[in-house]
C-alpha positions as a printed Julia matrix, in Angstrom:
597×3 Matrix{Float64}:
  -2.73  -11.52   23.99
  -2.12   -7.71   23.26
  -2.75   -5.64   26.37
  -2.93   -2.63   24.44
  -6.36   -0.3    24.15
  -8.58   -0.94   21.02
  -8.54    1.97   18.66
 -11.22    3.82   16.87
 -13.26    3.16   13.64
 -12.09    5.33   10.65
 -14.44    8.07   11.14
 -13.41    8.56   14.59
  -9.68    8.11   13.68
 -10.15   10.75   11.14
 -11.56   12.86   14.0
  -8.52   12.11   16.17
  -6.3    12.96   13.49
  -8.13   16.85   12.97
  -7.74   16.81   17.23
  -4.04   16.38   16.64
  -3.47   18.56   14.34
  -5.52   21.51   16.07
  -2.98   20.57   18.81
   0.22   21.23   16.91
   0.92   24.65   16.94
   2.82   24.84   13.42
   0.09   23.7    11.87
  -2.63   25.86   13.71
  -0.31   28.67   12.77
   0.61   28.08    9.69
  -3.17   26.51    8.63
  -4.68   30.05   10.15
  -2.41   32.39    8.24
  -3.45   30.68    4.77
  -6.88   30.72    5.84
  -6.95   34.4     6.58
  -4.99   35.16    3.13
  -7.25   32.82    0.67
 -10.09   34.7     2.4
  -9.05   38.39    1.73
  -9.0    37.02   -1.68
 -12.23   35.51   -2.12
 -14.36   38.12   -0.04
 -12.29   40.63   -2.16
 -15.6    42.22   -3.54
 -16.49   43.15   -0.05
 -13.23   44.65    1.16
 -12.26   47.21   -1.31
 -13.97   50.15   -3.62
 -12.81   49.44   -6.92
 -11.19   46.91   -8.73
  -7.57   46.37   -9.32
  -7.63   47.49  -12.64
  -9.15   51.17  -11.62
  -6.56   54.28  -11.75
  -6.98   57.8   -10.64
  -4.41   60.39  -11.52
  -5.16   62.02   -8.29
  -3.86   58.66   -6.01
  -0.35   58.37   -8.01
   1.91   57.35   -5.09
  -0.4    57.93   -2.6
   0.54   57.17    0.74
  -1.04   54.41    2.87
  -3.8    55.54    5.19
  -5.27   57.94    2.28
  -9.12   58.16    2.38
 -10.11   54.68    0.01
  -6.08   54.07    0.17
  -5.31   51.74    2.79
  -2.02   50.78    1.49
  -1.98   53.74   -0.76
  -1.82   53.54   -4.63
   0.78   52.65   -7.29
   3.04   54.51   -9.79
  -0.1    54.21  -11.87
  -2.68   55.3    -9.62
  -4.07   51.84   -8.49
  -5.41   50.81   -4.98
  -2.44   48.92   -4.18
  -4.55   46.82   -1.44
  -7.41   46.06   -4.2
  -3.72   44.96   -6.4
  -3.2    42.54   -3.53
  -6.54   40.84   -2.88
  -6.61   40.19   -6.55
  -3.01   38.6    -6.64
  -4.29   36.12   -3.78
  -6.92   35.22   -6.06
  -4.21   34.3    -9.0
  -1.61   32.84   -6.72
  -4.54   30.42   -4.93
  -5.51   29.29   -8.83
  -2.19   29.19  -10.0
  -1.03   26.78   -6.95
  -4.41   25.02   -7.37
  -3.74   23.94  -11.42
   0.08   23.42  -11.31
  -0.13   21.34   -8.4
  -2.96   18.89   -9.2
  -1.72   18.14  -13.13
   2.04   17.6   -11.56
   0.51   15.41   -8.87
  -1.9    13.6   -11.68
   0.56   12.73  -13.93
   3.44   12.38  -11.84
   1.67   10.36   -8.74
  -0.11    8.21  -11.57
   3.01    7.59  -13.84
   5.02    7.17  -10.89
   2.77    4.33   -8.86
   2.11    2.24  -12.54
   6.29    2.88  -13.52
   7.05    1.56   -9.98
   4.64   -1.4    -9.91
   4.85   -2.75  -12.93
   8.73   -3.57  -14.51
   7.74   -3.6   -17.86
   6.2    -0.54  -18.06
   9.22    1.23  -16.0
  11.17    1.55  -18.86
   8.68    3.47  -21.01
   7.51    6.03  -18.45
  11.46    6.44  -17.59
  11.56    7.66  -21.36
   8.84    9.7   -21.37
   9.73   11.82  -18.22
  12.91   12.05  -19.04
  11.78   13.62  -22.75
  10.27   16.0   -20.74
  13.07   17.03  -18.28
  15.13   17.62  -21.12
  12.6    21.25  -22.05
  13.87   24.15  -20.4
  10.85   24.87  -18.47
  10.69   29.1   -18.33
  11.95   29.61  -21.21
   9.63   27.31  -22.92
   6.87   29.18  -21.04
   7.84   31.93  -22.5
   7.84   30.93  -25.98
   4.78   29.67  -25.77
   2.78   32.63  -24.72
   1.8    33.82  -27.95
  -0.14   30.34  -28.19
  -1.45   30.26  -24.67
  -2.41   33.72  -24.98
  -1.15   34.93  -22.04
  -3.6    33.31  -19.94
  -1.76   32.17  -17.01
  -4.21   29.14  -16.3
  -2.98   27.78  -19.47
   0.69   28.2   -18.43
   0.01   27.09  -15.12
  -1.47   24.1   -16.81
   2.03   23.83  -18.71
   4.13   24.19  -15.85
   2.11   21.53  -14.36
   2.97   19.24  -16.7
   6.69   20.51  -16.37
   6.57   19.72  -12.92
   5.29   16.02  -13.34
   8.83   14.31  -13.47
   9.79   15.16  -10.36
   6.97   14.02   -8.64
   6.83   10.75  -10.92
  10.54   10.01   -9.65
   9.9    10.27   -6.2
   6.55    8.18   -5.64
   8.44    5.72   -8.18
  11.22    5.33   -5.72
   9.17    4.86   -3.01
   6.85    2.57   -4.78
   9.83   -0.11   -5.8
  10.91    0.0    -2.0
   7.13   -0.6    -0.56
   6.18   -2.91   -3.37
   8.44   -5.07   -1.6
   6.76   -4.99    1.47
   4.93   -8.15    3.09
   1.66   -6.66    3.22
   1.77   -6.2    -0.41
   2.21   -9.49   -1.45
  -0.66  -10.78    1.15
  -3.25   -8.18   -0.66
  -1.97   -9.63   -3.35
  -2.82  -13.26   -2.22
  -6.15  -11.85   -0.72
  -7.46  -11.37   -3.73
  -7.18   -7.51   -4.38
  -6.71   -6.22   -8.08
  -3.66   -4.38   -8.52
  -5.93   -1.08   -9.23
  -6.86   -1.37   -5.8
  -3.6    -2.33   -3.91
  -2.48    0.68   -5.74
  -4.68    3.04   -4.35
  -5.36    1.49   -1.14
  -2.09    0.05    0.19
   1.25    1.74   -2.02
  -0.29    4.86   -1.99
  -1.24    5.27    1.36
   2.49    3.86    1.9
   3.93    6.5     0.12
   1.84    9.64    0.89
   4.0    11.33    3.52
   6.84   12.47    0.38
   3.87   13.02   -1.69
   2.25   15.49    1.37
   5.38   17.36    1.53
   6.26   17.72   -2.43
   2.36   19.07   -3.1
   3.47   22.25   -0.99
   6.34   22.78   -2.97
   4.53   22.14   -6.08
   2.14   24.93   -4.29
   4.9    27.45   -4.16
   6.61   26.82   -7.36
   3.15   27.48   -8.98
   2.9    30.84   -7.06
   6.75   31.75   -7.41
   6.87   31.01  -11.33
   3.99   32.69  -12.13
   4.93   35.71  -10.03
   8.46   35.55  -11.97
   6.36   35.82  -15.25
   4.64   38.79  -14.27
   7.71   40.15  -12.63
   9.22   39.92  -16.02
   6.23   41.42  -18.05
   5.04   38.14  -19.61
   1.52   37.75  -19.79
  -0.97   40.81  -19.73
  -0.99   43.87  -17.34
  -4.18   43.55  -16.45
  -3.78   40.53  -14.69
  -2.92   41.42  -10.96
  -0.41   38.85   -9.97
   2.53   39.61   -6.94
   5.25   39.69   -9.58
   3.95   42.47  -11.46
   3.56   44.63   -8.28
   7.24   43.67   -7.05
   8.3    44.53  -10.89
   6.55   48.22  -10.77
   7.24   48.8    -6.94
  11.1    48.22   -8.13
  11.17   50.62  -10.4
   9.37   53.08   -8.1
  11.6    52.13   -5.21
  13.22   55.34   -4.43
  10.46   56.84   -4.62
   7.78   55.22   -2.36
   9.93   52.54   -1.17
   6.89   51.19    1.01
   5.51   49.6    -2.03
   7.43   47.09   -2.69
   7.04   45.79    0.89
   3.27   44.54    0.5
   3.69   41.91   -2.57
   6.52   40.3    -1.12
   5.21   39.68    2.15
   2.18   38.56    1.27
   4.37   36.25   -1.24
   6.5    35.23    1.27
   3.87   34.31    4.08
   1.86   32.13    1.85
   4.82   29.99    0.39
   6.38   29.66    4.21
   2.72   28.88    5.38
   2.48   26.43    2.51
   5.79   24.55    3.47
   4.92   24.78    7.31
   1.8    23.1     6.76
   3.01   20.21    4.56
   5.44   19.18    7.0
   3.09   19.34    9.83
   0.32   17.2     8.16
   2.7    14.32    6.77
   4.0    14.66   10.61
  -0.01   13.99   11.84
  -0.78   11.97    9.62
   2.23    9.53    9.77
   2.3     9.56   13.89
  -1.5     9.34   14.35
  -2.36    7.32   16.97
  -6.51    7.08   17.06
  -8.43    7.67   20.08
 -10.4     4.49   21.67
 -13.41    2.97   20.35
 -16.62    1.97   22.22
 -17.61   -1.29   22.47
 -20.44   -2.78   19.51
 -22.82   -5.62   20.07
 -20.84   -8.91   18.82
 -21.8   -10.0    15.19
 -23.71  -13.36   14.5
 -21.51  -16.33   13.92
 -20.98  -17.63   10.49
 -22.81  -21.01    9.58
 -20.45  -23.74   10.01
 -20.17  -26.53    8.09
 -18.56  -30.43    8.84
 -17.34  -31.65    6.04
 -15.75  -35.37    6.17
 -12.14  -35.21    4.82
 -11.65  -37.28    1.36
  -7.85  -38.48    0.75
  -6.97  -40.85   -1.28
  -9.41  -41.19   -3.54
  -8.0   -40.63   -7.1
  -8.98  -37.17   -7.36
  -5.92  -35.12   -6.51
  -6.65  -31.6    -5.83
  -3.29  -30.13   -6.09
  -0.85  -31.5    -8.33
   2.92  -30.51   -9.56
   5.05  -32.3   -11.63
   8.54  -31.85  -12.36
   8.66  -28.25  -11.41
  11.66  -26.76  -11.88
  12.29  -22.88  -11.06
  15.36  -20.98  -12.03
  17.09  -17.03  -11.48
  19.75  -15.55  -13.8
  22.97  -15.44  -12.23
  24.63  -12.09  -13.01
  26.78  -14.32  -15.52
  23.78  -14.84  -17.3
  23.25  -18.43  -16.5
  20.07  -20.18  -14.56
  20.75  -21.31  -11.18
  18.0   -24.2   -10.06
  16.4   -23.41   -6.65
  13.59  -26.15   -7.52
  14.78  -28.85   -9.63
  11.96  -31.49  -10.62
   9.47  -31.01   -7.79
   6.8   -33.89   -7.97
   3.62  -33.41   -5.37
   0.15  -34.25   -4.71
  -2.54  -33.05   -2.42
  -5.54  -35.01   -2.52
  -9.1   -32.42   -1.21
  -9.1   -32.46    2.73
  -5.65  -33.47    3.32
  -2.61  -31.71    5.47
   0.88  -32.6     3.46
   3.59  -31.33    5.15
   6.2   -29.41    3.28
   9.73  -29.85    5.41
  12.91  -28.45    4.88
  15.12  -26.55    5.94
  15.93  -22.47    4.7
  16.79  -22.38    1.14
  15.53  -25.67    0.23
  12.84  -24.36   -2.2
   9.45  -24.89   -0.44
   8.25  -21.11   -0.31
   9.68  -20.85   -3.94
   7.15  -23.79   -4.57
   4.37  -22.18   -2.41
   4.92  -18.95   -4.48
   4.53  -20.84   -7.81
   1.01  -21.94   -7.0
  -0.09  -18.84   -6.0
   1.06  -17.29   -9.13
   3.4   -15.08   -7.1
   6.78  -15.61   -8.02
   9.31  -12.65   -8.46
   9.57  -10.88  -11.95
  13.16  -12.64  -12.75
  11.96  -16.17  -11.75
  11.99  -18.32  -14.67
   9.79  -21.67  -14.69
  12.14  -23.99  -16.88
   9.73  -26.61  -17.42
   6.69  -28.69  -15.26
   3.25  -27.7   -14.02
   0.72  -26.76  -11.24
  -2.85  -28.5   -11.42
  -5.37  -27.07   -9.26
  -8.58  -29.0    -9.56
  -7.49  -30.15  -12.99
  -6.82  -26.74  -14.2
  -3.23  -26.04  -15.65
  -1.79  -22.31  -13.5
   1.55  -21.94  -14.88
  -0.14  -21.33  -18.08
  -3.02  -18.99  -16.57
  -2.78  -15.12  -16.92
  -2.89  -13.01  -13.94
  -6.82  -11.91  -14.64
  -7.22  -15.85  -14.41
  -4.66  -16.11  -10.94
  -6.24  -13.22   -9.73
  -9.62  -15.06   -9.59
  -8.48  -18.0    -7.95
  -6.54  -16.26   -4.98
  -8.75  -15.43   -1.98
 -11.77  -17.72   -3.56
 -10.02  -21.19   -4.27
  -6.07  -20.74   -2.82
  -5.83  -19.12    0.22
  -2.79  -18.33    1.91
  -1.31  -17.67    5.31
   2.0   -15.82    5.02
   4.94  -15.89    7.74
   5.93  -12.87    9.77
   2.14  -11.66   10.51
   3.17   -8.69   11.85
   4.93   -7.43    7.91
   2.37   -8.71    6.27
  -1.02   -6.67    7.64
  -0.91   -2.53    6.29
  -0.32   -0.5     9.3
  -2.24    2.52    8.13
  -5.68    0.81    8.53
  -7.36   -1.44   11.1
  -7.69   -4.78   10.72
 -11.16   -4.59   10.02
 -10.85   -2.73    7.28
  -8.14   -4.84    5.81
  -9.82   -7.87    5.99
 -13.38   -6.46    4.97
 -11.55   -5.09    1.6
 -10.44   -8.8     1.4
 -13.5   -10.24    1.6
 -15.95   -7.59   -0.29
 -12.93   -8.42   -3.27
 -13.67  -11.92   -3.23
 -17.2   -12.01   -2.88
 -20.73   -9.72   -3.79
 -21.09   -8.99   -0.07
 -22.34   -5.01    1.03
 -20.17   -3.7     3.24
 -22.24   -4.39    6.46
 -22.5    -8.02    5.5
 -18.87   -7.85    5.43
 -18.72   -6.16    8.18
 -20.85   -9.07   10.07
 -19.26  -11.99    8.8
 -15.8   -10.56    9.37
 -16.74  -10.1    12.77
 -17.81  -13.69   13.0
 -14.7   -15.11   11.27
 -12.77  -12.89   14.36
 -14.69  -14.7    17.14
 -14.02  -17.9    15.33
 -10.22  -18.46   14.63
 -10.55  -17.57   18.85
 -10.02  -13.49   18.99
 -11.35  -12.86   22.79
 -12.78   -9.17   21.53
 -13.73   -9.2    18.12
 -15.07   -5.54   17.96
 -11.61   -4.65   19.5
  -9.58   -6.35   17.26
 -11.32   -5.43   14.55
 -11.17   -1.49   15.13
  -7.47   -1.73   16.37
  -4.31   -1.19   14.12
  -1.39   -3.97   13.42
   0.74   -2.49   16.34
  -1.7    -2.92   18.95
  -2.41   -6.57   18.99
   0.19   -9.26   19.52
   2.14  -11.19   17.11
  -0.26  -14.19   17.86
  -3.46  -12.45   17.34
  -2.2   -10.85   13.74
  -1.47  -14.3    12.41
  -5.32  -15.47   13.62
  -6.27  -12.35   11.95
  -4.39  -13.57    8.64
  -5.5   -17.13    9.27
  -9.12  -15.01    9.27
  -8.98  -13.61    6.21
  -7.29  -16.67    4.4
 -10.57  -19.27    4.93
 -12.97  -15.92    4.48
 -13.87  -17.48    0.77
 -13.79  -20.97    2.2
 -10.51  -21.98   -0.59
 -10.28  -25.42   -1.44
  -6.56  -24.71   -0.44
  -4.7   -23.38    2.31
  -1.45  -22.83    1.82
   0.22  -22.03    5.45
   3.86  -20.93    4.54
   5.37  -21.11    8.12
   2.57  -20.06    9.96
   4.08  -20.42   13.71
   7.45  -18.62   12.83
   8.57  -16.55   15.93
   5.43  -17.09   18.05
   6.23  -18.85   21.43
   5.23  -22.34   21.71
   2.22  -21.86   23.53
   0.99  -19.84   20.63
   2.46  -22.26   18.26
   0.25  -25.25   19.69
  -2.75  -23.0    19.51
  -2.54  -21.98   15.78
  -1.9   -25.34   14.8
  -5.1   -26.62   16.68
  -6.85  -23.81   14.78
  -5.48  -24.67   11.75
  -6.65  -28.29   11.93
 -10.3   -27.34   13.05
 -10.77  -25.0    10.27
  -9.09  -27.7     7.83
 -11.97  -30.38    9.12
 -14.94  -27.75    9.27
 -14.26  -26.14    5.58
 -12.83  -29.62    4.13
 -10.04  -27.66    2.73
  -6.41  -29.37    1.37
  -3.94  -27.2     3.67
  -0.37  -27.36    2.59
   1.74  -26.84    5.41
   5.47  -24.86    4.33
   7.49  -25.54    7.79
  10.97  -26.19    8.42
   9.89  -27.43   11.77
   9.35  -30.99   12.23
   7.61  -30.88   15.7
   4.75  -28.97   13.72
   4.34  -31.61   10.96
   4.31  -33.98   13.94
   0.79  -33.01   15.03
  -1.22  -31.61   12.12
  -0.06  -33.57    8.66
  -1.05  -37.41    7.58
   1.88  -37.09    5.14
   5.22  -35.46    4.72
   7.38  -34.22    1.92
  11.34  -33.35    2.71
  12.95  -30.94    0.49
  16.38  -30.67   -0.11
  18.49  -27.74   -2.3
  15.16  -27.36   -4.3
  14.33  -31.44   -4.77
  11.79  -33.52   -2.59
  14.1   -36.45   -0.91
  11.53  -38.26    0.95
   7.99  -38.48    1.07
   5.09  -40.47    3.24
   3.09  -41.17    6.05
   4.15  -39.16    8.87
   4.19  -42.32   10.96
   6.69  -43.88    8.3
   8.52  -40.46    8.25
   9.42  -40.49   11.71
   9.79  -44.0    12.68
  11.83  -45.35    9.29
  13.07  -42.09    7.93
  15.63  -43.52    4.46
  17.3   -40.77    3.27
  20.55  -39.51    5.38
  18.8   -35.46    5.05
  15.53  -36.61    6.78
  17.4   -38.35    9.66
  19.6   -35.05   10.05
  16.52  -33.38   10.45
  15.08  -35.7    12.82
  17.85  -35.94   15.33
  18.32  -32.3    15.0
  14.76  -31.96   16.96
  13.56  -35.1    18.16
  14.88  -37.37   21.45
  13.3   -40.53   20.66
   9.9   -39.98   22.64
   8.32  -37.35   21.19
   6.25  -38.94   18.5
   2.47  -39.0    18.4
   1.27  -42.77   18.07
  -2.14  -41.35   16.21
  -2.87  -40.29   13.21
  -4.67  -36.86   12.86
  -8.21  -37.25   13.39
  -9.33  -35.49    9.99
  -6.8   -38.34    8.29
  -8.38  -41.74    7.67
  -6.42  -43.39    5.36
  -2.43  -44.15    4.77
  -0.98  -43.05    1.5
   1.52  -45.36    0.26
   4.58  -43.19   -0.39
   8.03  -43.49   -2.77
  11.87  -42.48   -1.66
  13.08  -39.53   -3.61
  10.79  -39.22   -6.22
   8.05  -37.27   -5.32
   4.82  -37.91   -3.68
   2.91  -40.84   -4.93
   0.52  -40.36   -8.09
């Protein structure tokens, strides 16, 4: 059991993330500068006598501190400090449109091109068409049609900017697609839409934090070099235009020149500083603790009596076979003619040992194979209902609701940048019409019943903070939330003491008689078979070698593999004399051909 403290609900983490960052000094100083600038340029109105625009041939290089001067005035005659509270205002909206259509397009383009391998190569075309325009100079060209306005060249240059974004979030994206936790919201039920926005993109949002303040000053800078060069019109105040007439004035009133490029200067260093120190905060926040909430009410339970053998398989696979390309171009086998059945309320044991196929098999009925798996020839009956030739919409539909799945390595496979609760609620509100307080509720409830001491704690703490024991009740949790009619376990006791181990596997049986679900259990363990499964299946190099009772299995193993196995773990003594309680009948069972029709 985790020892650590529970954490806080999101509102209150979000809270204890702004109380970190008001403690980091970078950011306070950094955050306060940028305030104080953007609000010189908004209350601009208020803090000067004319506009920016206004000359007077008695102010021409008029020293600061004159009467209505306070920086003094231009070449021209202008109130350089009215020049300067309107350049905030164009820097702030300049920053503000070439940041947001760089991170639209590039965040959007990058997340789908990452995701999705068939769609890589056409956004990798695209972006790289637009790399290849040179990206001032085009600016420039296009002035006569953008009229000079620099919100429609910002708007360019945003789109200019979009490749580099879209090649960074798509590099991080094919690294964290990888990722556990992916493939259980995946499993859970989630749309891809939503594992998008919710999981990779939280995932990838420090980069993304620290590129958008870049994207900030690159916006300023460029438009600043525009003006500095004279592109665009001269009544637009903008930095570069004062630097540009301040240059040519320097000998004169060398002070001038001084005022734009500070102000410049701060906000892009400001912009920078503050990027860094929010991905910092936001990566490294560690939420304050919660207070304890009233326990939720249990959800109904239900006995249902366990049917095997009856002659209505639930599960069924014949002669799967599942192949990769070699880098020669050829298919190697890892499955090779895998025959099963599952019959609704039975535990089959799937045994073998690593690299033997069985997750590979697991993987097929969920409809979760990798991209470059190729499915040579067979097929996967769920209830009567061919997969292998289901789409994903259809695959999507049946996982969470009638498959559900308990992954190995519980720890990799829950999001660490949101609490369990809210992890399993978006599990559960995605595979049912429930509001988000009845999810709330019966998430709760499905906490207290796979044995969680503290529900409320659990439920409001984050991945790290509870044990490697509690995450995989969590997962066990949100795999039965749609009562499935299948449970597919794929090593569910891996690197949990055997305490633990006994535990789970008790839970794991009570659920499977409560919910009447078919659990398929993917072990290379034979003391866990021992105790939970009626029958067994052996896999060997991707084919099934033995199959039967687990009574049979144990006591008159045939095949030379199986009896490797055995002795490997077993002294003699340690077999259980009774079958499983939620097992009432013996299925006959055939040597190396599958498991009996």
């Amino acid at each position: 059991m985790s020892t650590e403290l529970p954490t806080a609900p999101p509102a209150q983490a979000r809270r204890g993330t702004l109380r970190k960052l008001l403690r980091d000094p970078q950011a306070v100083a950094s955050a306060g500068v940028m305030l104080v600038i953007v609000a010189l340029g908004l209350f601009a109105p208020l803090l000067t006598e004319r506009g920016p625009n206004e000359a007077s041939l008695h102010h021409i290089d008029a020293a600061p501190g004159t009467p209505g001067y306070l920086l003094g005035g231009d070449h021209s005659g202008r109130d350089i400090w009215a020049l300067l509270l309107g350049s905030i205002n164009t820097s702030v909206v300049s920053a503000l449109i070439g940041a947001s259509v760089a991170l639209v397009i590039g965040v959007t383009a990058g997340l789908i091109g990452g995701y999705y391998d068939r769609l890589k190569g056409i956004t990798e075309w695209v972006f790289s068409l637009v790399m290849t325009f040179p990206g001032l100079l085009l600016l420039i060209v296009l002035m006569p049609m953008t009229k000079g306005d620099f919100r429609v060249t910002m708007l360019i240059f945003g789109v200019l900017l979009s490749p580099g974004v879209y090649r960074l979030v798509r590099n991080l994206v094919l690294g964290v697609k990888k990722e556990l936790f992916v493939d259980a919201a995946r499993v859970s039920g989630l749309s891809d839409s939503r594992i998008l926005r919710r999981h990779i993109l939280f995932a990838v949002r420090g980069p993304v934090i620290i590129i958008t303040a870049f994207l900030c000053g690159s916006s300023i800078g460029i438009q600043a070099g525009l003006a500095f060069l004279g592109v665009g019109p001269a009544t637009v105040p903008s930095f570069g235009s004062m630097v540009s007439e301040a240059f040519h004035n320097l000998y004169v009133e060398p002070l001038q020149i001084l005022w734009p490029s500070l102000a410049l200067g701060a906000m892009t260093i400001c912009l920078v500083l503050f990027g860094n120190a929010l991905r910092d905060t936001l990566e490294g926040a560690t939420p304050a603790s919660a207070k304890t909430l009233s326990t939720a009410a249990p959800v109904p339970r239900q006995s249902v009596e366990a049917t095997t053998g009856n002659g209505t398989e639930l599960l069924v696979i014949e002669d799967l076979t599942i192949a990769y390309p070699t880098p020669s171009g050829e298919l190697k086998e890892v499955v090779s003619g895998m025959d099963l059945r599952l019959n609704p309320g039975e535990t089959l044991g799937l045994v073998g040992e690593s690299g033997s196929g069985k997750t590979q098999t697991a993987f097929a009925v969920l409809g979760v194979l990798p991209r470059d798996a190729v499915v040579v020839r067979g097929s996967i009956r769920l209830d009567g209902r061919e997969l292998l030739d289901a789409g994903e919409g259809a695959m999507h539909r049946l996982r969470g609701k009638a498959i559900g799945y308990v992954p190995q390595e519980p720890m990799s496979n829950l999001d660490p940048s949101f609490t369990i609760g809210a992890q399993l609620d978006e599990g559960l509100r995605a595979t049912s019409s429930v509001s988000r307080e009845e999810a709330r509720e019966r998430t709760l409830a499905l906490l207290k019943r796979v044995g969680i001491p503290d529900p409320q704690r659990t439920y409001d703490s984050y991945p790290h903070q509870i044990s490697g024991g509690m995450a995989q009740r969590v997962l066990i949790a949100g795999a039965v939330a749609a009562r499935p009619k299948l449970l597919i376990a794929d090593e569910p006791t891996t690197a949990l003491d055997v305490t633990i181990q006994a535990e789970i596997l008790d839970l794991l049986r009570d659920l499977q008689q409560e919910l009447g679900m078919a659990v398929l259990l993917v072990t290379h363990n034979f003391g866990v078979v021992a105790d939970s499964c009626r029958r067994i299946a052996v896999m060997k190099q991707g084919e099934v070698v033995e199959t039967g009772t687990a009574m049979e299995i144990f006591h008159a193993a045939e095949h030379p593999y199986t009896t490797k196995l055995l002795d490997a773990v077993l002294d003699g003594g340690a077999v259980r004399s009774d079958p499983p309680a939620s097992e009432t009948r013996v299925t006959p069972r055939r040597k190396d051909d599958g498991v009996p029709a």
